[in-house]
N, C-alpha and C positions, 0 to 999 in steps of 0.2 A: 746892771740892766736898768732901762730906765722907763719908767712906767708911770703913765698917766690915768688916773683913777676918776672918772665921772659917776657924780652920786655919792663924794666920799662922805657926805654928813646922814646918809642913812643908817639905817640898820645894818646892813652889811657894809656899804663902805666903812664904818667903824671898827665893825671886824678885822677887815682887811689894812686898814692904819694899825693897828694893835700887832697884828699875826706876821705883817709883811717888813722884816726890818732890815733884810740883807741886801735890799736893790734902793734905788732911787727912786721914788714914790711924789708924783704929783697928786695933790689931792684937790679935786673939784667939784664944789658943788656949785645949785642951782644960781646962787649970786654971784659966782665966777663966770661961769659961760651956762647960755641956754641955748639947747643942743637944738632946738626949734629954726634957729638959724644959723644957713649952714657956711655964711661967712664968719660969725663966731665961732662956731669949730675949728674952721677952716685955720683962721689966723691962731688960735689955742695951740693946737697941735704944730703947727709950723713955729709957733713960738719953743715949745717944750721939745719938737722931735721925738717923740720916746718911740722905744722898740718896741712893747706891747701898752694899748690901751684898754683896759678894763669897762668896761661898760654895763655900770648898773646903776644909773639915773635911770627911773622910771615913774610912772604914776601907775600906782599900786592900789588903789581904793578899788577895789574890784566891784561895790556897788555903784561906786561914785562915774564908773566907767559907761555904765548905760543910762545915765545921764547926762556925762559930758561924756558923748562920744566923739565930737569934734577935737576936744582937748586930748583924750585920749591918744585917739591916731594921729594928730600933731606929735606929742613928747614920745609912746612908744614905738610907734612904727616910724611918721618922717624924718624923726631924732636922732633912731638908732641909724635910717638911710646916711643922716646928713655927715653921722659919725663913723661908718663904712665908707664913703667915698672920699670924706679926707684921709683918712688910713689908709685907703689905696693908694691916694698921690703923695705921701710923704713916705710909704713905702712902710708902714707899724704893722704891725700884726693887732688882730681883735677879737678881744673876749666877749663876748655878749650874752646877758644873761636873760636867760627865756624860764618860763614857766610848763608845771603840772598842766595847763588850762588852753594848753593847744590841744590839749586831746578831748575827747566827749564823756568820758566814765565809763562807756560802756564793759571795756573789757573784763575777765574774771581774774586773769594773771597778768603779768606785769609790762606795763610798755616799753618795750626797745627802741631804740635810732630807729630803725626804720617802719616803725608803724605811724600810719597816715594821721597828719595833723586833720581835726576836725574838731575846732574849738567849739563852744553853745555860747560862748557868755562873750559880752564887747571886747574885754580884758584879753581876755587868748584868742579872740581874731586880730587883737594888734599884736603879739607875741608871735605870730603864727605866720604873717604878714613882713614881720619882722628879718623873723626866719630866712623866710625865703626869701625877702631881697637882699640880706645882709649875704647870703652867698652866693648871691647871681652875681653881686659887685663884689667881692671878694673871695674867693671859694676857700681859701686858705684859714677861712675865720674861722673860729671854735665858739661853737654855740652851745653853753652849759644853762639845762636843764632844771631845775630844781623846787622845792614843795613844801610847805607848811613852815617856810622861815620862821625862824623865834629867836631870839638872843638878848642880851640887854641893852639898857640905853633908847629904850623904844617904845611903839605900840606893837603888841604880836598877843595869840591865844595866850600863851600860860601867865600874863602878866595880867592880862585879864581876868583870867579863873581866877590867879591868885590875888588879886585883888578882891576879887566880887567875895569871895572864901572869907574877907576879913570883916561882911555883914552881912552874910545868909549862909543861916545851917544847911541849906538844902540846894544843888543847884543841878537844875537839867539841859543834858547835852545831846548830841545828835550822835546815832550810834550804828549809822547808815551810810556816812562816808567815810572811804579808807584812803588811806596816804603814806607819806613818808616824811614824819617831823626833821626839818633840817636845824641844826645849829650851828648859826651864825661863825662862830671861829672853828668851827670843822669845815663849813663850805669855804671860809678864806681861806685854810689853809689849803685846799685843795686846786684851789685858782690858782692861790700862787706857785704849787708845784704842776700844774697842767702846762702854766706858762714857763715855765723852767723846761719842762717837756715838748713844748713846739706843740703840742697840741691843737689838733684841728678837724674840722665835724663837729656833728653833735654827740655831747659825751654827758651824760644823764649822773646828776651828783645829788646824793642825801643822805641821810644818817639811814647806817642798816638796820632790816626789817623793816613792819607794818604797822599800820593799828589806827583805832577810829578817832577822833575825838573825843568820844564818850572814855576811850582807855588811855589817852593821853591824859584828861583831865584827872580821871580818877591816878594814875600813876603820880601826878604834879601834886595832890592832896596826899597822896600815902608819901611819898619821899617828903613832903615839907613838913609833917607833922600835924597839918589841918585836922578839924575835927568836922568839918564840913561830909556831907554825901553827895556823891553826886548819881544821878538818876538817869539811866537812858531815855534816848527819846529817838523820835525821826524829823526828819528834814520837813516833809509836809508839815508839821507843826509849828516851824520855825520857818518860813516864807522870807525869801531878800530876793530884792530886785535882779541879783545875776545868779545864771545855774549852776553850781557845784557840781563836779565831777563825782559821783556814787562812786567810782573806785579809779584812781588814777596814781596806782602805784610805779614808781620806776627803778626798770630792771637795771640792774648796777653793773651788769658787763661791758658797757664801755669806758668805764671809770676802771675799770679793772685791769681791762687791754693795757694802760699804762702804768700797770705795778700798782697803782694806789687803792686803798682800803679806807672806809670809812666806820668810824666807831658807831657802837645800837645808839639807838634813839631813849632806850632807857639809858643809858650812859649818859648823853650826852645832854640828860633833862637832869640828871644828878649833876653834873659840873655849874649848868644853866644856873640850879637852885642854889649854890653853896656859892658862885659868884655875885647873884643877887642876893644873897645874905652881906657878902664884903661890900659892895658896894651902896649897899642900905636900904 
């Protein structure tokens, strides 16, 4: 199969270079083609042909987005258009990876497909925006879902923690918003078996179970062996420019519909920690 990857020098594109070895994999990043215009896709894709295109170039700074909002809905929302409607006309199929932050937090239990996108922050009104035009022009697309990315080879929370861990005994977290820690080579491997699967709709992918920040970090100091504490705290106290979602956990039964399982999140922060041990 042949598959073309935008965004492959991120966090996850990396994943997905490592995890995806049995099809034919283009890898594109932002100094190959910028998805902003949409004769450069255009001519990319009619270059490469591939059957399914993955689409996870994004601008991710989720504060940096309600300041450039202009750049913002340029790269995620008329990027991902620009990248759906050449998919249409050469006839690919497309993966598009959307966010936790189409939704508001409000709810107590967990989001399904079909509960109403209602993003607060710049970031998931382009995600959200996204959405919905990527299946007005395509309806066949598969729009994966996903929340609290981390893996290596990056910027993400626990690399953070564990960084800050290696010059403050003490560090406080926010123990007020709930999620679903994703790791990086669990959600590629899941792509790459959704798209094995013709997969299509929104199909909501993370590492199983929940938990705050504040239990992420503290679980990221008890597995690495830190002597550090960490402290709860709340969100009021810690103020950023875009609103976090207070609970924006997701329900895993459309990920399920097609046979797939995703490993706990304490799991998959133990592999996290023992691969950034090999890798140094």
């Amino acid at each position: 199969m042949r598959v073309t990857i935008f965004g492959a020098t991120g966090l996850l594109g990396k994943a997905l270079m490592r995890e995806w070895r049995d099809d034919g994999l283009t890898p594109l990043g932002s100094k190959h083609v910028d998805i902003r215009s949409p004769e450069a896709v255009s001519r990319t894709i009619e270059q490469h042909r591939p059957e399914w295109i993955v689409l996870a170039a994004a601008y991710t700074d989720v504060d940096g987005c309600e300041t450039q909002q202009q750049l913002a809905f340029d790269i995620n929302t008329r990027g991902a258009l620009n990248v759906a409607r050449a998919a249409k006309s050469l006839g690919s199929k497309l993966l598009f990876l959307s966010s936790d932050y189409v939704f508001d937090g409000e709810k107590t239990t967990p989001y399904g497909i079909a509960d109403a996108r209602a993003p607060r922050s710049v970031y998931g009104k382009t995600k959200a925006d996204a959405e919905e035009g990527i299946l007005e022009i395509l309806p066949s697309s598969c729009i994966v879902r996903t929340s609290w990315v981390f893996g290596p080879g990056g910027k993400c929370f626990p690399d953070t923690i564990l960084t800050l861990a290696t010059t403050r005994s003490q560090l406080d977290v926010v123990d007020d918003q709930r999620g679903c820690p994703t790791y990086t080579v669990d959600l590629a491997r899941a792509i790459r078996d959704l798209c094995h699967k013709n997969a299509h709709g929104v199909v909501h992918v993370t590492n199983a179970g929940d938990c705050t920040w504040f239990e992420l970090a503290t679980c990221l100091l008890r597995e690495s062996g830190s002597n550090s504490v960490v402290r709860p705290t709340t969100t009021e106290k810690f103020p950023r420019p875009a609103p976090r979602p207070k609970y924006s956990v997701l329900s895993p039964s459309s990920l399920h519909s097609y046979g797939l399982r995703m490993p706990t999140w304490v799991d998959a922060v133990q592999r996290y920690l023992a691969e950034r041990q090999i890798s140094g």
